[in-house]
N, CA, C and O of each residue as an XYZ file, in Angstrom:
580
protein
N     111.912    127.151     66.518
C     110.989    127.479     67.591
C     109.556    127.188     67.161
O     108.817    126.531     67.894
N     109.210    127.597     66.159
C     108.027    127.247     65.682
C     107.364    126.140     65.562
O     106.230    125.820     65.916
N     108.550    125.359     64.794
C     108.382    123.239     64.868
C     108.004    123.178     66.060
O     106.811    123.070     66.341
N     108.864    123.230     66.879
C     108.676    122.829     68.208
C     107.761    123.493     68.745
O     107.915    123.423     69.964
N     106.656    124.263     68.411
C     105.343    124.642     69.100
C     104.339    123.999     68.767
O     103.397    123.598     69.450
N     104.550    123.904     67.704
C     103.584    123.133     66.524
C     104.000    121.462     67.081
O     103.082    120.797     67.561
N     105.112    120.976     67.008
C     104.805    119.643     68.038
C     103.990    119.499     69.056
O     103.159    118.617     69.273
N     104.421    120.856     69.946
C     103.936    120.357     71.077
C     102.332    120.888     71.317
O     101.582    120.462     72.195
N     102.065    121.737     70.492
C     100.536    121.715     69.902
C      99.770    120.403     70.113
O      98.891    120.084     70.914
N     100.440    119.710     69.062
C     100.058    118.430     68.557
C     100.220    117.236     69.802
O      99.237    116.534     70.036
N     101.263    117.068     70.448
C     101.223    116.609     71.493
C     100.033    116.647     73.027
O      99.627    115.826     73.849
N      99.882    117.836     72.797
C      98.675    118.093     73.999
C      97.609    117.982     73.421
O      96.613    117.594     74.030
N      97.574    118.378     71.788
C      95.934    117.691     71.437
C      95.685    116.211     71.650
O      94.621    115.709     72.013
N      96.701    115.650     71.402
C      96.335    113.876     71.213
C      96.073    113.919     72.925
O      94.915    113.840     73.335
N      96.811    114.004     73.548
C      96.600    113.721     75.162
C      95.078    114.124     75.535
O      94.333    113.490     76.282
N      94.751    115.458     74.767
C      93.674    115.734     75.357
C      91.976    115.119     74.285
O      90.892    115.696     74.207
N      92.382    113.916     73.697
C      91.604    113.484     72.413
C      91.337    112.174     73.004
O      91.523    111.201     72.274
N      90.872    111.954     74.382
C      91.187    110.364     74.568
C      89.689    109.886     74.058
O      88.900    110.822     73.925
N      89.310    108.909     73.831
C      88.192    108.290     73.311
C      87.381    107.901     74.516
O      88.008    107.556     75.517
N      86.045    107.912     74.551
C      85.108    107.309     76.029
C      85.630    106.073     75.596
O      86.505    105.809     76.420
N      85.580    105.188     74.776
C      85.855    103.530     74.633
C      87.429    103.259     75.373
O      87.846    102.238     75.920
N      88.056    104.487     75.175
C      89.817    103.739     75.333
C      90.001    104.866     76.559
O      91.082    105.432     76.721
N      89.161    105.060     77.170
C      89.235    106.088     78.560
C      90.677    105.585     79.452
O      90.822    104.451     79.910
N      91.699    106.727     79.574
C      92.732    106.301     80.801
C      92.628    107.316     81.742
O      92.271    108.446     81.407
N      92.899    107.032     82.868
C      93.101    108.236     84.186
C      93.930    108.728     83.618
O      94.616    108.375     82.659
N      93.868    110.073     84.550
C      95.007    111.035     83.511
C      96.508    110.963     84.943
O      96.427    110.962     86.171
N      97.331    110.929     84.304
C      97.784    110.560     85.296
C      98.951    112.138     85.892
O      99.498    112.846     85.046
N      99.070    112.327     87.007
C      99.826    113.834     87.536
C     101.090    113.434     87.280
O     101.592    112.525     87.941
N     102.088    114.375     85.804
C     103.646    114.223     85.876
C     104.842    114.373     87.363
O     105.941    113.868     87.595
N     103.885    115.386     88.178
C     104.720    115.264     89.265
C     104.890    114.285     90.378
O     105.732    114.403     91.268
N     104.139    113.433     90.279
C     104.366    112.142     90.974
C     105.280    111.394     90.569
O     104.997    110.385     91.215
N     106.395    111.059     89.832
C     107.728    110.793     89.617
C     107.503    109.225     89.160
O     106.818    108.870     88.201
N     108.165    108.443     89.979
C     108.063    107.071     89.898
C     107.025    106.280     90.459
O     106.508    106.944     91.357
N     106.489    105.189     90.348
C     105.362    104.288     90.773
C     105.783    104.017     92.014
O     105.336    104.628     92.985
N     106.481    103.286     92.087
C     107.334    102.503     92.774
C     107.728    103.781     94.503
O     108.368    104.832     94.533
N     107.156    103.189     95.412
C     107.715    103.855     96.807
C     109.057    103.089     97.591
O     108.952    101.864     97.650
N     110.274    103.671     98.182
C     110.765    102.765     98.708
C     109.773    102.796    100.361
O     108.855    103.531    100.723
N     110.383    101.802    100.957
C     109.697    101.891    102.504
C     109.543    103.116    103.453
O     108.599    103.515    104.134
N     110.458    103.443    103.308
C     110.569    105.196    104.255
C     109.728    106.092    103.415
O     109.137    106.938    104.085
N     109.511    106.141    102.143
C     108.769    107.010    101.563
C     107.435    106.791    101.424
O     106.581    107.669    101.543
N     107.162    105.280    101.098
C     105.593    104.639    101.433
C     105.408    105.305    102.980
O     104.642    106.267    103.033
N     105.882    104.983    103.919
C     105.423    105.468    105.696
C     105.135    106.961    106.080
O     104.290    107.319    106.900
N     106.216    108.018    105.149
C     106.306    108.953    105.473
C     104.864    109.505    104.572
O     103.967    110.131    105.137
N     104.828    109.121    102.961
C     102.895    109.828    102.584
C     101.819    108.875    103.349
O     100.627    109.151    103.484
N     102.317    107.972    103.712
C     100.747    107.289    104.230
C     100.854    108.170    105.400
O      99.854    108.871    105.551
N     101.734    108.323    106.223
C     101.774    109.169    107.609
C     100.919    110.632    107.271
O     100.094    111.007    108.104
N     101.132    111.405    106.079
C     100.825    112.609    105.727
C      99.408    112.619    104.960
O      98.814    113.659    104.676
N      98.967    111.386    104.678
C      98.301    111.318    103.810
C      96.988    110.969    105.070
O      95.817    111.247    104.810
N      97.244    110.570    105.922
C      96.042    109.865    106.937
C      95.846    111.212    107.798
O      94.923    111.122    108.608
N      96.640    112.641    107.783
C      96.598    113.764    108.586
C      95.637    114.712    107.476
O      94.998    115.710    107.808
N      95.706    114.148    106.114
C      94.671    114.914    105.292
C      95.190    115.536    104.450
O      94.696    116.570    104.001
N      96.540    114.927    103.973
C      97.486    115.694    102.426
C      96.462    114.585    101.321
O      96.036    113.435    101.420
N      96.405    115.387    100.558
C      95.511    114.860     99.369
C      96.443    114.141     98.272
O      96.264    113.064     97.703
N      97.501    115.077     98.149
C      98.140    114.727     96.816
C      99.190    113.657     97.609
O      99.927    113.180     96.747
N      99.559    113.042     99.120
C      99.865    112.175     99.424
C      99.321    111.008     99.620
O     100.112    110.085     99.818
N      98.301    110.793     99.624
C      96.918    109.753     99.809
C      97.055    109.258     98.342
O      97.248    108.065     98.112
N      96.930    110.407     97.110
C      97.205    110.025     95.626
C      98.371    109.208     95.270
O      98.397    108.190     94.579
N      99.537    109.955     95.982
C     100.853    109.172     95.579
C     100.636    107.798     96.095
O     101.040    107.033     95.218
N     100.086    106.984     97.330
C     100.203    106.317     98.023
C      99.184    104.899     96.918
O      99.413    103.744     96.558
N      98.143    105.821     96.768
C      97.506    104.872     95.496
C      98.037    104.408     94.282
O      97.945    103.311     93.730
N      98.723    105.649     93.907
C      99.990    104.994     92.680
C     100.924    103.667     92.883
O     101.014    102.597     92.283
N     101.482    104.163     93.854
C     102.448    103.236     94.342
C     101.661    101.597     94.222
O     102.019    100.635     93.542
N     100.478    101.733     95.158
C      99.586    100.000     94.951
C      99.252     99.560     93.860
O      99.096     98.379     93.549
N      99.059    100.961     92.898
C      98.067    100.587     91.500
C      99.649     99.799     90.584
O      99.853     98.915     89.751
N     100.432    100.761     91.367
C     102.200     99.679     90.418
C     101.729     98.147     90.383
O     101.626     97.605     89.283
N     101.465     97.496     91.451
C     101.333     96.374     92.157
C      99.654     95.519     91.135
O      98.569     96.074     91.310
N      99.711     94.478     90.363
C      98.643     94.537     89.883
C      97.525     93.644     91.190
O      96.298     93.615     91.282
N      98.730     92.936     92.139
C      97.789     92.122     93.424
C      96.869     93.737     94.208
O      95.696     93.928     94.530
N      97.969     94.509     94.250
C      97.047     95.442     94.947
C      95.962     96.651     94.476
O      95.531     97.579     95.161
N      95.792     96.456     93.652
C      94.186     96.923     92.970
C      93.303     97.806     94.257
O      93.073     99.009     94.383
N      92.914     96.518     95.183
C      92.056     96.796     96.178
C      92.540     97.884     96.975
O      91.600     98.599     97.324
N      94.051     98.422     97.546
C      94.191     99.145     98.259
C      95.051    100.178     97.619
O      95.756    100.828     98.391
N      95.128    100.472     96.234
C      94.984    101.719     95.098
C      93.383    102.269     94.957
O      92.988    103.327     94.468
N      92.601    101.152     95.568
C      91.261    101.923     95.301
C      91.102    102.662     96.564
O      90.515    103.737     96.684
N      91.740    101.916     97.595
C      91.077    102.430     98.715
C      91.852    103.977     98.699
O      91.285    104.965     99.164
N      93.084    104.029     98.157
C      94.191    105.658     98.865
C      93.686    106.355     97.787
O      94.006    107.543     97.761
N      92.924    105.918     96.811
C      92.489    106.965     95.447
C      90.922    107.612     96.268
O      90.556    108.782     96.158
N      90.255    106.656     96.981
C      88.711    107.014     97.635
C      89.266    108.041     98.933
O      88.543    108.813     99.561
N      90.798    107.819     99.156
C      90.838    108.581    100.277
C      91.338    110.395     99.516
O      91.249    111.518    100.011
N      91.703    110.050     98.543
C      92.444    111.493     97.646
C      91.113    111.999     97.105
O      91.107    113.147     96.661
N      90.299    111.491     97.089
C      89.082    111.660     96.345
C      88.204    112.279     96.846
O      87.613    113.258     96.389
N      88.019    111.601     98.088
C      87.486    112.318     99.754
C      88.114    114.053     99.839
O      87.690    115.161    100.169
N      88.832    113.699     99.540
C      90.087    115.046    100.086
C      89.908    115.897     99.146
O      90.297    117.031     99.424
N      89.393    115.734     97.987
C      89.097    117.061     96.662
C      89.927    117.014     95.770
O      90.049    117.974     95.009
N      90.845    115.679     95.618
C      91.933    115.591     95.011
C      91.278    115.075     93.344
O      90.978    113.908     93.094
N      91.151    116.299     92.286
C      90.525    115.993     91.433
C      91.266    114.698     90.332
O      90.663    113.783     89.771
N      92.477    114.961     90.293
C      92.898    114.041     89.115
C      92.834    112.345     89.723
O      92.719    111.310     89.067
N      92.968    112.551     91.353
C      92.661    110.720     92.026
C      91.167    110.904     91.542
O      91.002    110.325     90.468
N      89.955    111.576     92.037
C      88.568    111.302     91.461
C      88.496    110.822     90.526
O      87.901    109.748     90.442
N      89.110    111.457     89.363
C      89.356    111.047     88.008
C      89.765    109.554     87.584
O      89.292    108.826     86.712
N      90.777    109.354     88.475
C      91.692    108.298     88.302
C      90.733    106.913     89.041
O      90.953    105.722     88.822
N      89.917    107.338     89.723
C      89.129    106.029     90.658
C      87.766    105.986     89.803
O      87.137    104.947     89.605
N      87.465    107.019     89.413
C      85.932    106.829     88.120
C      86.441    106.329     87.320
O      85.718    105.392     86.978
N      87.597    106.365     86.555
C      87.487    105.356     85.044
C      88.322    104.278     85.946
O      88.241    103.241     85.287
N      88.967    104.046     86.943
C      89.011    102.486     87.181
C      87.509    101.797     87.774
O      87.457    100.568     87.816
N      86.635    102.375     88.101
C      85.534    101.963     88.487
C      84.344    101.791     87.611
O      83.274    101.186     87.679
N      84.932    102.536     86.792
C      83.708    102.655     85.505
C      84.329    101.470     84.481
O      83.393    101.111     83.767
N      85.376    100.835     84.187
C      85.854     99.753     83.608
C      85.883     98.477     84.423
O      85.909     97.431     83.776
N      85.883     98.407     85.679
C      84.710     97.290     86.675
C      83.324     96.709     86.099
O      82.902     95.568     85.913
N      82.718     98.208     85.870
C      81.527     97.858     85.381
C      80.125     97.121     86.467
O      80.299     97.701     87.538
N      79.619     96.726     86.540
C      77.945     96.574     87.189
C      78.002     97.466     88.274
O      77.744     98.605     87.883
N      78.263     97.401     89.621
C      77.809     98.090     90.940
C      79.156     98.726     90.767
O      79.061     99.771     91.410
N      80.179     98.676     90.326
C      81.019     99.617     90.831
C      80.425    101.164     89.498
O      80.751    102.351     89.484
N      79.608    100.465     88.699
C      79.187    101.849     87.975
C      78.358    103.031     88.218
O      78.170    104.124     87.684
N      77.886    102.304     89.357
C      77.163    103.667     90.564
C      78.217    103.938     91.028
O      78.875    104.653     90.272
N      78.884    103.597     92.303
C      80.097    104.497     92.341
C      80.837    105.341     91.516
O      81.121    106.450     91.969
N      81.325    104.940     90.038
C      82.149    105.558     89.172
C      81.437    106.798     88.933
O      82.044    107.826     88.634
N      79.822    106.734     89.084
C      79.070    107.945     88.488
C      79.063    108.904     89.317
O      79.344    110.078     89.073
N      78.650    108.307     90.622
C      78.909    109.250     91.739
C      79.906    110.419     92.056
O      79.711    111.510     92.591
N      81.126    109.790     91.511
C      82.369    110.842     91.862
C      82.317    111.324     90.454
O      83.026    112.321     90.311
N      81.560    110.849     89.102
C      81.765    111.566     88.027
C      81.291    113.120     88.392
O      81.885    114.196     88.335
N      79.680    112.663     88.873
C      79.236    113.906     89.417
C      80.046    114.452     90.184
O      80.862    115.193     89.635
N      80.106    114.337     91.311
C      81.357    115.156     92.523
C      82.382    115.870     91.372
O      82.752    117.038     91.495
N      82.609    115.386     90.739
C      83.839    116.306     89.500
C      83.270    117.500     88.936
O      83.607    118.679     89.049
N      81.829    116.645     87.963
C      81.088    117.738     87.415
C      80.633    119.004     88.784
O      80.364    120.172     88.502
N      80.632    118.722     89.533
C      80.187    120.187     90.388
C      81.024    120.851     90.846
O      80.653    121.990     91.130
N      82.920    120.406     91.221
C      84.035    120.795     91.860
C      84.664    121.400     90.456
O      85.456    122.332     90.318
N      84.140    120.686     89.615
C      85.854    121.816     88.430
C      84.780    122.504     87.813
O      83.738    121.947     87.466
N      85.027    123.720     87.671
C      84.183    124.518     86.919
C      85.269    125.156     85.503
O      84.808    125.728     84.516
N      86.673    124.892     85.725
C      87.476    125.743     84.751
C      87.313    124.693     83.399
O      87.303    123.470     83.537
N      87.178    125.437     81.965
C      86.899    124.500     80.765
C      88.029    123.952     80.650
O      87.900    122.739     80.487
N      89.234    124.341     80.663
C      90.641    123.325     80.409
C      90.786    122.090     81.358
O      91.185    120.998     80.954
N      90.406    122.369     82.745
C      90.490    121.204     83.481
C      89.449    120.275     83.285
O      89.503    119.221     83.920
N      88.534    120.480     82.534
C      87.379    119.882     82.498
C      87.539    119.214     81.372
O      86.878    118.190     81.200
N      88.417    119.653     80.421
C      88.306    119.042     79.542
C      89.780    117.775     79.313
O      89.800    116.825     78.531
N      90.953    118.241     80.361
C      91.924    117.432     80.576
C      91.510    116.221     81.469
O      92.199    115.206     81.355
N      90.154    116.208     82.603
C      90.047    115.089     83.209
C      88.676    114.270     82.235
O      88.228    113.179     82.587
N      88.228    114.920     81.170
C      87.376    114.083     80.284
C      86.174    114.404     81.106
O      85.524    113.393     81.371
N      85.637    115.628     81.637
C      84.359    115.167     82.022
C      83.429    114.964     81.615
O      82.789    113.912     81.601
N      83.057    116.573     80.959
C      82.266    116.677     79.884
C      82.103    115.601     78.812
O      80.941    115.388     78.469
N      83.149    114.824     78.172
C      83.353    113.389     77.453
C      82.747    112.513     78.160
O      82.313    111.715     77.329
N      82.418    112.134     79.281
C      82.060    111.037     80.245
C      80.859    111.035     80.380
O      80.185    110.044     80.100
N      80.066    112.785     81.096
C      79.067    112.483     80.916
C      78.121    112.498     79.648
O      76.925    112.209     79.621
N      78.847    112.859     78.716
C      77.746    112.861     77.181
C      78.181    111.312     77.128
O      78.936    111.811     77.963
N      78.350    110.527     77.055
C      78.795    109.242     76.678
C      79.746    108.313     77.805
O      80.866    107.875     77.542
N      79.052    108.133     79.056
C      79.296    107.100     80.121
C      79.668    105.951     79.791
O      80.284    105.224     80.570
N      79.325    105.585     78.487
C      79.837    103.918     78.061
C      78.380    102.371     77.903
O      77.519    102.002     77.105
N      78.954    101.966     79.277
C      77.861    100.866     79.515
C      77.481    101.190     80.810
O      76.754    100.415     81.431
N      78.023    102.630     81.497
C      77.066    102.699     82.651
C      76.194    104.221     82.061
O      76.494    105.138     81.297
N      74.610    103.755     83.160
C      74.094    105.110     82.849
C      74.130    106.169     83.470
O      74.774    106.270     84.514
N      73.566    106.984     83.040
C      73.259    108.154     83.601
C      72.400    108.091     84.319
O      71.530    107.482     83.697
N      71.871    108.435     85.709
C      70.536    108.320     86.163
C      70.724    110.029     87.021
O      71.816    110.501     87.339
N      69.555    110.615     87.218
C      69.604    111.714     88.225
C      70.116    111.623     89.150
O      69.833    110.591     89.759
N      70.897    112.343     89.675
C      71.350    112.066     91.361
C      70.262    112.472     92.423
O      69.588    113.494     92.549
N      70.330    111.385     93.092
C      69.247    111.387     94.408
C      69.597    112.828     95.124
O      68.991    113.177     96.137
């Protein structure tokens, strides 16, 4: 019992040790597979356009599977994002912040929107915020208007 705490100690530290240089979205275990079949793509986009958050998220997964569809994983992550859905915010700032030039105002934008919505230190420290904003990378920091 002990090993096995002490693994899994060790396991959630590394997860929670990611580097600003090697930044990944963190990604939600309960979203299952990438991959939607057709009835299940229709049925979260259906739920997801009425204002389910964590269906708008799944719906972005599913495109981000797809490397042609990039563009419309950004768009169902801006719509989960919209919706308060913190780990898509998460997930659309470091794909936007690894874009780099104009998409690095955007990426900062929702960095902020994070920094003011999570106030708990564990979540804050599982979506990297605090990491992000001490060290943004190659985008800056500027005051928010």
């Amino acid at each position: 019992m002990k090993r096995y705490l002490l693994s899994c100690v060790g396991v959630i530290a590394a997860l929670l040790s990611i580097s600003a240089c090697q930044r990944e979205p963190v990604t939600d275990p309960s979203v299952g597979s990438d991959i939607l079949s057709e009835p299940e793509l229709g049925h979260l986009t259906e739920s997801a356009e009425q204002g389910d958050a964590d269906a708008a998220y799944r719906v972005a997964i599913h495109y981000e599977a797809d490397p042609n569809q990039e563009g419309r994983a950004v768009e169902w992550l801006t719509v989960a994002a919209n919706l308060n859905h913190d780990v898509a915010t998460q997930h659309l700032e470091v794909i936007l912040m690894g874009r780099g030039g104009a998409d690095c105002e955007r990426a900062l934008v929702w960095l902020r929107r994070l920094d003011e919505r999570v106030t708990d230190p564990q979540a804050r420290g599982s979506l990297g915020i605090d990491e992000m904003l001490s060290d943004p990378g190659s985008c800056s920091l500027r005051p928010s208007e």
